[in-house]
N, C-alpha and C positions, 0 to 999 in steps of 0.2 A: 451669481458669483462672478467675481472679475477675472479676468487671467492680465497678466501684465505680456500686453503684446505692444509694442510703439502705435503699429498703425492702427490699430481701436481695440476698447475690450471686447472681448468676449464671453455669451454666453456658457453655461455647463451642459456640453449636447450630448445628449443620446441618436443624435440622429443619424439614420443607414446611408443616407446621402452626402455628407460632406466628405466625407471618410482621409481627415485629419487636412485636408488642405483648405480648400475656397467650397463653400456650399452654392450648390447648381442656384439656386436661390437668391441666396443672399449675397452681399458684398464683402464682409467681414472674412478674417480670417478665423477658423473656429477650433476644437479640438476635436481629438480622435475623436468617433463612436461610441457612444456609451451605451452599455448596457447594464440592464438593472435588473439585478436577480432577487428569490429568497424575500424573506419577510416584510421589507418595507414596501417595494417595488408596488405593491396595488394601493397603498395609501399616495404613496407619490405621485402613481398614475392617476389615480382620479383625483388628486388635487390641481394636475397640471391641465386635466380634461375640464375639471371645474371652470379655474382660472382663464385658461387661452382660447380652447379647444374643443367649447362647446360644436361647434359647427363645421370646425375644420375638416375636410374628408382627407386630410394629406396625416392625421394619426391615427394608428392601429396601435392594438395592444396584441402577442402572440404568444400563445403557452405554448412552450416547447416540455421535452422531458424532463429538463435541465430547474426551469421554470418560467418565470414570463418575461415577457422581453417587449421592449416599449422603443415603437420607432417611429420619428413624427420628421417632417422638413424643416430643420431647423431656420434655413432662410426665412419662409414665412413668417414664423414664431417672433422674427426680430422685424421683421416690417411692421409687422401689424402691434408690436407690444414696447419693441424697443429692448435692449439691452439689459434695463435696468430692473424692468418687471417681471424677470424672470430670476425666481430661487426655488429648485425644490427641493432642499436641504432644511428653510425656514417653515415653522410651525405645521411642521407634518406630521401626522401623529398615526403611527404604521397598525392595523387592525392585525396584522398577522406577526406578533415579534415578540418579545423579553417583554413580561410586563412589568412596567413601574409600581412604585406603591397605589399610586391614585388609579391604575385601571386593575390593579389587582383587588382595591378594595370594589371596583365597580363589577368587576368579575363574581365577587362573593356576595354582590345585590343580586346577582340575577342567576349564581347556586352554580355556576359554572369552578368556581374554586369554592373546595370546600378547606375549611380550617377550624378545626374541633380540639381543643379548646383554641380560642382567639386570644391573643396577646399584643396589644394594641403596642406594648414596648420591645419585642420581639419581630415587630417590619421593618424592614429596613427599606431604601429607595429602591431593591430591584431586586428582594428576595426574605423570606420568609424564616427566619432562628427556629431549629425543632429542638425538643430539648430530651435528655435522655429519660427513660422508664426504667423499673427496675428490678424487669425479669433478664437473664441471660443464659444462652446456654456456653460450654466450656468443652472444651476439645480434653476427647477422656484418654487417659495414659493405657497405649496397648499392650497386649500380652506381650511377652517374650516372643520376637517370632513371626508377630501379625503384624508386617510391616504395608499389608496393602488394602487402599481407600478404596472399595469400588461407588462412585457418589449414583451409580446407577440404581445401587439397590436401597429399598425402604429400610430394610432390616439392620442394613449397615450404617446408613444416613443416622438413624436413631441412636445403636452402638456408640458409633464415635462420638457422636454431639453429647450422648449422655442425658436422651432422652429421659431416662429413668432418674434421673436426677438433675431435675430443673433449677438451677442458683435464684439468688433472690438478693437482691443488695443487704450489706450488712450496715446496720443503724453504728457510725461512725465511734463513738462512745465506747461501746463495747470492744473495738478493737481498740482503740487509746487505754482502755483499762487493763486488756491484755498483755499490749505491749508495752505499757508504760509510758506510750511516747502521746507526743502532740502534733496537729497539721493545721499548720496557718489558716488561717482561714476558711476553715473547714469546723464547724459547728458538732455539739455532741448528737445533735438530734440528726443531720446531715445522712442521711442511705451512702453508702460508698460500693461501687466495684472496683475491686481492683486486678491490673491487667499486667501479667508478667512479662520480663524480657521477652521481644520476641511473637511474643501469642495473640492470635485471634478469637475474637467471642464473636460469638453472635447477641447482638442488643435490639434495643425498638425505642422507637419513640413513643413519646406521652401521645402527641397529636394524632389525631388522625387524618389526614392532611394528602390533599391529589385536583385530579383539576377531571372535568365535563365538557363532553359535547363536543368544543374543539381546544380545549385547553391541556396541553401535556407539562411533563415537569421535569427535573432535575436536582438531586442532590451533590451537595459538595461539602466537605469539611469544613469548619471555622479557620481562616487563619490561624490564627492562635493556638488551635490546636496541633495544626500542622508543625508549626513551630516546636512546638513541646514532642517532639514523635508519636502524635498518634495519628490515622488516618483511620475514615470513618465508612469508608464505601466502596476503595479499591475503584475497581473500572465498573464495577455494577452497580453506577447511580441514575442511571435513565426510570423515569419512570414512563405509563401508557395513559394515555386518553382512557378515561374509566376510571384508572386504577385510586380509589379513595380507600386509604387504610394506615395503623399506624406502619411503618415505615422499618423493617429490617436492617440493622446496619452491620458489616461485616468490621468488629470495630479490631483494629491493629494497634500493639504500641510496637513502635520500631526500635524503640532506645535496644541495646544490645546490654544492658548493665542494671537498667531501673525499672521496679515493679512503679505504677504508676495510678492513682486514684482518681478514679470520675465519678463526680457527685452529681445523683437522681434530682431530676427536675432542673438542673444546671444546660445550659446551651450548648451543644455539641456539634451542629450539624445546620446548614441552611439549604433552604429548597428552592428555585428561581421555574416562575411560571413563562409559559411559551403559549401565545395563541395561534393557534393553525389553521390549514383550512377544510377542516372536517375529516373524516374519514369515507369512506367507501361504503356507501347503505348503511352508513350511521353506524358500524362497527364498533363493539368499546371492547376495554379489556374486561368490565365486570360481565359479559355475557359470557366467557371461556378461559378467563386466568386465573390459573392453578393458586395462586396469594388469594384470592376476592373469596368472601363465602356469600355476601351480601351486596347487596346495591344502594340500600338507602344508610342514611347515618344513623340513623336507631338501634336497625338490624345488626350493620355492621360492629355496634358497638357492644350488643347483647353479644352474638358471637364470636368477637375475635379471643384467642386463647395466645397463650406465651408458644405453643408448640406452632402455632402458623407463622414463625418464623423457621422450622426447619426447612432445608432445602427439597424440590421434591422433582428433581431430573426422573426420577423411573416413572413421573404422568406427564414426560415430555412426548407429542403428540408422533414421534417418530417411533417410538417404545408402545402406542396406544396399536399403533397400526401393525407391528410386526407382532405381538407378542400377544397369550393367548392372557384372557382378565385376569388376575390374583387372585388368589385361594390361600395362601396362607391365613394365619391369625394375626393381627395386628397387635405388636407389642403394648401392654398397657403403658398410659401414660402415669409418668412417674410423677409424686408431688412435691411441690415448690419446696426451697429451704433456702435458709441464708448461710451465708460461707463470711 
């Protein structure tokens, strides 16, 4: 890359040597120091070691806490290559970062991302459309009186959610014949939830969808629906290395005025994959999180239930350690219906 200096271009330096004036080396005027942190940093370094630097002893690469840091003599770099032969911005393609569609689908040859069912029209260039399912649970109206959540306890996590009475989307139809009314584009046969002024549900996704080995993830809303007031994930859309399953959403409508319909197997939500670089003695989340009951896709999909979306703070591993095992009786679980 150029810089527009009169007396000659310059290279883009990372190097610890010139430090923004005249490089001990070289003749050129250059710029500050660069450093290169975070996800592309080791594609770019071994593209520039490829390139220049096979043999050079004047570059080092150093992992700090922060992360790596790449510092070469830049003077050199331009004797020996020139000016022009240096770009590490052009066709570098970073192993550790945001995956595109073409390494996400390369990811999913070799089972590092999994995506259960696949929707070939649902990729998009840097992130994956999940679409909604159509179990939910509903925040239960308290007594007179019981004005307080403790999310610590199993017994009350159940209570409020309305364990005992699991929702079920209602076949669209049936409420137009109720109410007499019609929804654009909204079909008879169509599942509907709908989410009042205000209210949070708990939903899932149809997919079952996470990433392996070094692959983590992230949810975020649709545009679109952000627009329309609802949000889909609050600030708990991180997902873990491991975690393969369908997807809990803390879904919100914000409007302060309007009940609002979301239709089952419709687009709701996107996921963006992240390649890392490993964990620590191969650590995942399906050996020890509290969501996972399985590890392979089969299993996972024999056992996932609509209730492994409730929340489960009281098997948070700070509560494991203080507190003496449970004994109570575990509430039965209630069955599905449509509302």
């Amino acid at each position: 890359m150029h810089h527009n200096d009169r007396e000659s271009p310059c290279m883009r330096c990372c190097c610890c040597c010139c430090k923004g004036a005249r490089c001990r080396r070289g003749a050129r005027r250059l710029r500050s120091p660069r450093t290169m942190l975070a996800a592309s940093v080791t594609a770019r370094a071994a593209a520039l070691r490829r390139r220049l630097f096979v043999s050079s002893p004047r570059w080092t690469i150093r992992r700090t806490m922060s992360g790596v840091v790449v510092d070469c003599d830049t003077g050199a770099m331009i004797q020996a290559n020139g000016d022009d032969r240096v770009d590490v911005d052009k066709d570098v393609v970073a192993p550790q970062s945001l995956l595109s569609d073409a390494a996400l689908m390369e990811h999913m040859a070799r089972g590092t991302v999994v995506i259960e069912p696949f929707i070939p029209e649902n990729l998009s260039t840097s992130s994956y459309d999940v679409t909604l399912g159509e179990y939910y649970f509903r925040e239960a109206t308290p007594e007179p009186g019981d004005g307080i959540f403790n999310p610590y306890s199993e017994a009350m996590v159940r209570r409020v959610w309305g364990a005992n009475d699991l929702q079920r989307a209602e076949r669209a139809g049936l409420w137009m014949d109720r109410t007499n009314l019609k929804l654009e584009n909204v079909h008879r046969d169509d599942q509907l939830i709908w989410i009042r002024p205000g209210e949070t549900i708990l939903g899932h996704t149809n997919e079952f969808i996470g990433g392996r080995r070094t692959v983590t993830t992230m949810m975020k809303a649709r545009s679109s629906l952000g627009r329309n007031f609802i949000e889909v994930c609050k600030c708990a859309g991180w997902g873990d290395i491991g975690y393969v399953n369908r997807w809990t959403m803390e879904i919100t409508n914000n409007s302060r005025h309007y009940s609002i319909p979301l239709v089952v197997g419709r687009r709701i939500a996107q996921i963006v994959f992240f390649d890392t670089q490993g964990t620590l003695n191969g650590r995942s989340y399906s050996n020890n999180g509290k969501y996972q009951t399985a590890d392979t896709l089969e299993a996972l999909k024999q056992k996932w239930s609509p209730f492994d979306m409730l929340p489960k703070m009281y098997l948070d591993r700070e509560l494991r350690k203080s507190q003496k095992p449970h004994t109570g009786n575990k509430a039965q679980e209630g069955t599905a219906r449509s509302t």
